[in-house]
N, C-alpha and C positions, 0 to 999 in steps of 0.2 A: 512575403518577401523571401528572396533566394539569398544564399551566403554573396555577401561583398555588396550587397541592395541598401541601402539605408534612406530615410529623410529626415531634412533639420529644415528647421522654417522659425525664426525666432524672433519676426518681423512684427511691429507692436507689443513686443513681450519687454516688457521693462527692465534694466540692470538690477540683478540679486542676487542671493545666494542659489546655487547649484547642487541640486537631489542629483546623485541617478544609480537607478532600480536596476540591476542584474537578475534575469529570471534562467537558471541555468536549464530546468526541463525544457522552456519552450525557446532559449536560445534567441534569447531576445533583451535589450536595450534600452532605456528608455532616461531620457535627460531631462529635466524637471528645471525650470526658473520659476522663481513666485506661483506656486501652484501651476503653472503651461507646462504641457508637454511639449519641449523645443524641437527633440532630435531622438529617434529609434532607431536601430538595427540589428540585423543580426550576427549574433556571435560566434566566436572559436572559446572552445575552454579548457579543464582540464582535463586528462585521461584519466583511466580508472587508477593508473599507479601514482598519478601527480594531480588530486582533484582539487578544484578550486576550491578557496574555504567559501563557507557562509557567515555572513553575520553583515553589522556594520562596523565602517571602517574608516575614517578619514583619512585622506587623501595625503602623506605624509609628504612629499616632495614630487615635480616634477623636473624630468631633462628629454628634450626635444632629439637631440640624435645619442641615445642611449643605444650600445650595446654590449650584448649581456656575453659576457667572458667565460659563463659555466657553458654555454651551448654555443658559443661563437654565430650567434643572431642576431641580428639589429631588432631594437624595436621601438621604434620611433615615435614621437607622441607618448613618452610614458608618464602614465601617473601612478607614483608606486604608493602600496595600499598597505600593504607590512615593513616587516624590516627582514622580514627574511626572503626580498625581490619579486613579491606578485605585486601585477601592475595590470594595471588597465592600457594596454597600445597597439599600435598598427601592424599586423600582421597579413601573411598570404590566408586567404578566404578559398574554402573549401570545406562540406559536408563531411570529405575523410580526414580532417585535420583537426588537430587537439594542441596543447599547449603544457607545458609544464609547471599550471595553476594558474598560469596569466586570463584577463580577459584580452583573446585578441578583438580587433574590430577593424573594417576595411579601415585602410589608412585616411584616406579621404575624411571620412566619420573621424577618424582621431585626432586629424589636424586641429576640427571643428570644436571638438572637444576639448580637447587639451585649451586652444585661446579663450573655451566660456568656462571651463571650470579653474578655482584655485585653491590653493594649500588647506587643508582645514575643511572644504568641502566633503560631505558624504556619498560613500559608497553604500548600498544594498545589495547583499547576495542572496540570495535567494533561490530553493529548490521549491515552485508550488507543487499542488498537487495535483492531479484532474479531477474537473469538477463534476462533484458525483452528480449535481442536476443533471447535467448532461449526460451521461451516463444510464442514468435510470429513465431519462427518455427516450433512448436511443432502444433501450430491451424491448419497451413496452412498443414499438412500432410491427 
């Protein structure tokens, strides 16, 4: 998938609680109902001077046309994950663009997001690592 690419499909996936995995190395997304993977994409994140945290985090509040008065940016679809304004929302998608700790995600993906997840739901951040299988198979060719 390219920046702004996403898919959700949540059709036969029953009403529940709401996972979803942030993997910042591979810049990727992933939204969990009942064990289903509903919805992926790819993200924006933080830059090296404003990095998004890791951890788990629930989902403290959402507001639909939030904008954010430190940077004079809209970002719509948020779901804020601290208390000191990282959020998960809709942002412009682009490989040269970063955020100041937010997960951005095409908008589209956040609208979708924002109406399946709510308050109290989990966040995952996550930096994997590469996997050394791979790796050590790639030498030995």
């Amino acid at each position: 998938m390219r920046h702004g690419e996403y898919k959700w499909d949540e059709k036969g996936v029953a009403p529940g609680k709401v996972t979803i995995w942030v993997d910042l190395r591979t810049q990727l997304i992933s939204v969990f109902r009942g064990g289903h993977e509903i919805g992926t994409s790819v993200i924006v994140y933080g830059a090296d001077t404003m990095q998004s945290p890791i951890g788990t985090f629930p989902i403290l509040s959402k507001h639909r046309d939030y904008h954010s008065r430190a940077y004079d940016a809209p970002m719509p679809y948020s779901l804020f994950i601290t208390n000191t304004g990282v959020a998960l929302h809709g942002s412009p998608m682009s490989s040269r663009r970063a955020t100041h700790g937010c997960i951005g995600l095409p908008v589209d993906f956040a609208r979708l997001l924002f109406a399946a997840a709510e308050q109290g739901d989990e966040v995952q951040i996550t930096r994997s690592t590469a996997n050394p299988m791979h790796a050590s198979r790639r030498e030995t060719r």
